[in-house]
C-alpha distance (Angstrom), angle and dihedral (degrees) to the residues before:
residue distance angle dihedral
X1 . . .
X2 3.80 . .
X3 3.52 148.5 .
X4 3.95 113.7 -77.8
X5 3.81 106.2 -152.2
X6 3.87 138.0 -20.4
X7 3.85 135.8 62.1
X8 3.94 93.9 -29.7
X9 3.77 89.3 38.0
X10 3.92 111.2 167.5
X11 4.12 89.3 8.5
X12 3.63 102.2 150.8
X13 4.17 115.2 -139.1
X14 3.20 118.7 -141.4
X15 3.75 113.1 -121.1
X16 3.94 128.9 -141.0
X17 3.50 122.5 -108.7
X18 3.88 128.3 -108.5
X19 4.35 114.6 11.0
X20 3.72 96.3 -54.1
X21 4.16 91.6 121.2
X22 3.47 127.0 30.6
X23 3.98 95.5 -151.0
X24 4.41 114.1 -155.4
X25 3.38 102.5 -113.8
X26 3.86 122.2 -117.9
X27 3.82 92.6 -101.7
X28 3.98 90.3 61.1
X29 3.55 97.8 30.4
X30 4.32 85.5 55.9
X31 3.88 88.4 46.9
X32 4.14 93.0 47.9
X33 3.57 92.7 50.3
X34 4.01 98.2 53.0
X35 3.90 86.8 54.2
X36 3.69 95.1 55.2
X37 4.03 99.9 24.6
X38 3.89 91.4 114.2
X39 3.94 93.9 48.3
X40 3.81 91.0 51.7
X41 4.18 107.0 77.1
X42 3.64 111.5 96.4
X43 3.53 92.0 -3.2
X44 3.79 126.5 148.8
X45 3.86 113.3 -133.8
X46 3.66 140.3 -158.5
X47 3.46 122.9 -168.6
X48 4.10 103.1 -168.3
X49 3.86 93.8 -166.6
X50 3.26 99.2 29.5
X51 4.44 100.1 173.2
X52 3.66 97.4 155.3
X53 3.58 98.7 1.5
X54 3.70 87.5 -134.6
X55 4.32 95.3 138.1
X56 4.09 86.8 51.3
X57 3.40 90.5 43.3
X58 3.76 87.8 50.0
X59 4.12 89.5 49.6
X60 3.85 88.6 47.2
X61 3.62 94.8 52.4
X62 3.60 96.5 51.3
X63 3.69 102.3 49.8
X64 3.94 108.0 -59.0
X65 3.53 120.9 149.4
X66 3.88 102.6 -147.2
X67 3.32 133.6 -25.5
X68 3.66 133.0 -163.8
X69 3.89 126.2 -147.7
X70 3.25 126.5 -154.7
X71 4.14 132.1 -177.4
X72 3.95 130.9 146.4
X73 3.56 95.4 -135.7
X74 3.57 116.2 89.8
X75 3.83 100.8 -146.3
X76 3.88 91.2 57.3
X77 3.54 89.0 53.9
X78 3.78 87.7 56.7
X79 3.86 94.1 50.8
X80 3.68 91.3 47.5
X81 3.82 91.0 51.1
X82 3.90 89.3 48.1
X83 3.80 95.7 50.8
X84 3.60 98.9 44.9
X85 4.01 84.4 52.5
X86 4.09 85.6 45.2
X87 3.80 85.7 52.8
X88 3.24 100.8 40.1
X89 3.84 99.3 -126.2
X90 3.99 102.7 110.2
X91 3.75 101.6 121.5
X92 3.45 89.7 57.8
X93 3.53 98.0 58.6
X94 4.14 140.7 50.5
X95 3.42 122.5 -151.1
X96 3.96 123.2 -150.8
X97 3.66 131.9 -170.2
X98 3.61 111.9 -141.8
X99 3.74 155.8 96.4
X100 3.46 114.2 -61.1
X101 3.84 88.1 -127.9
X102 3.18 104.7 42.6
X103 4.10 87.0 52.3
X104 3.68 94.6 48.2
X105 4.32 87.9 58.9
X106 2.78 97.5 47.9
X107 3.72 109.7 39.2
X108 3.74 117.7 105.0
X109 3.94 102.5 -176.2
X110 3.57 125.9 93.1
X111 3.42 139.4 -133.9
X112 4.06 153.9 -169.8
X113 3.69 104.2 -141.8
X114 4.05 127.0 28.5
X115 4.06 119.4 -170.4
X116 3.56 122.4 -156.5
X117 3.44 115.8 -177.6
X118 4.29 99.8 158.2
X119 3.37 130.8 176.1
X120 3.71 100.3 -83.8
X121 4.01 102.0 -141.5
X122 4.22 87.9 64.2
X123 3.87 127.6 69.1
X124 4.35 87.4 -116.2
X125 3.73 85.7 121.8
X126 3.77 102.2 51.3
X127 3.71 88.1 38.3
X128 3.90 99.1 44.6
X129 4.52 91.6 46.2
X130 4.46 83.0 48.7
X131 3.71 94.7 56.4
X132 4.00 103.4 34.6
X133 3.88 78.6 49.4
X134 3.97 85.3 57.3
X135 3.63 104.7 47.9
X136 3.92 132.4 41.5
X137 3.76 110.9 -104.7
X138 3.99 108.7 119.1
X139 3.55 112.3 71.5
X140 3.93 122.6 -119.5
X141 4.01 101.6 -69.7
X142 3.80 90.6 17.7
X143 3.64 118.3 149.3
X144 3.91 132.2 -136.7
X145 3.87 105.3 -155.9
X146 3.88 113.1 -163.6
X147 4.09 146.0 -171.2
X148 3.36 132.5 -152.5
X149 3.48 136.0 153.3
X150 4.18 119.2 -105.7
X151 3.75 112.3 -73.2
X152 4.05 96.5 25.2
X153 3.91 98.6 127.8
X154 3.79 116.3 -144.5
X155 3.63 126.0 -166.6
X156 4.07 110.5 -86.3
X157 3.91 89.3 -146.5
X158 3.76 126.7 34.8
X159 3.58 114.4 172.3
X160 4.20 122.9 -94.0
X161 4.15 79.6 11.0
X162 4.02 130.3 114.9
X163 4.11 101.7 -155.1
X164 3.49 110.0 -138.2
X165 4.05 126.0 -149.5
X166 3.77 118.2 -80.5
X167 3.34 117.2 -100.0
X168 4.00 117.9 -146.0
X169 3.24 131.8 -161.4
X170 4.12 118.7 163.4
X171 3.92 104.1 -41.5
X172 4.03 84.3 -27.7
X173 3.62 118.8 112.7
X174 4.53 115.3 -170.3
X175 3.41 111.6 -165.7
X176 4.36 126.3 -177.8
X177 3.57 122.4 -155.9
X178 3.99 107.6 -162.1
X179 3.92 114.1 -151.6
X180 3.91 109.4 -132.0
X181 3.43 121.7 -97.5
X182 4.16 113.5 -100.1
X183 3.94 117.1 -164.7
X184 3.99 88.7 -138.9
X185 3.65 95.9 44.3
């Protein structure tokens, strides 16, 4: 696994062992990017489950402001730490141990583009798009950028959110929700 393009370009990230993280593989991770490249300069990032931090890493590389990890195991927040330092990118980023629930209510920053890459047996996913739907952290025109494997259903409409296509790629389905547009925001 390594970076694709950017400042860290061709970095490689170290990778846990044993089947802790599931890490996108290049081929995805190279498609993702191109759909969000022009959303990604000077954009703040969260990467809920972060485990190798590879898709933050990605953003950071490629023009990202900050990002901020966060995972509630405390080996992944190791290997994040260690591949931001292999990359170079660690004062632009924060990493948090915690559970992905317990960040989201209680976070009070916002930002432009959320990853959520969960692991696909649990209901993360479904839980993690119901509460960012419920409280006000994506910006207006922010973008929630989520993996699942084929035949995990997501909900067509989520409210404030333009659904975009899905994506596939193998047995590897991306799908972006766009917030809507406020005049104020």
């Amino acid at each position: 696994m390594r970076v694709i393009s950017g400042s860290a370009r061709g970095v490689s990230l170290k990778t846990p062992d044993g089947a802790l993280t599931r890490p996108t593989t290049d081929r995805v991770k190279e498609a993702l990017f191109s759909v969000i490249q022009f959303d990604l300069p000077a954009a703040r990032i969260l990467d809920l489950f972060g485990g190798t931090g590879q898709l933050g890493i990605e953003a950071l590389s490629r023009g990202a402001k900050h990002a901020i990890f966060v995972d509630h195991q405390e080996k992944a927040c190791a290997l994040i730490k260690e591949n931001l330092r292999r990359t170079h990118l660690q004062d632009q980023a924060s990493v948090i141990r915690s559970d992905y629930l317990a960040y989201l209510k209680r976070c009070r920053e916002r930002f432009d583009i959320i990853f959520l890459d969960p692991p696909y047996a649990e209901v993360f996913l479904e839980n993690s798009l119901n509460c960012i739907a419920q409280i006000d952290i994506l910006r207006s025109g922010g973008i929630i950028v989520t993996e699942r494997p084929l035949g995990k259903e997501l909900p067509f409409e989520l409210p404030g959110f333009t659904r975009s296509k899905d994506y596939k790629y193998g047995k590897i389905l991306i799908t972006l929700y766009r917030k809507e547009k406020n005049e104020g925001n």
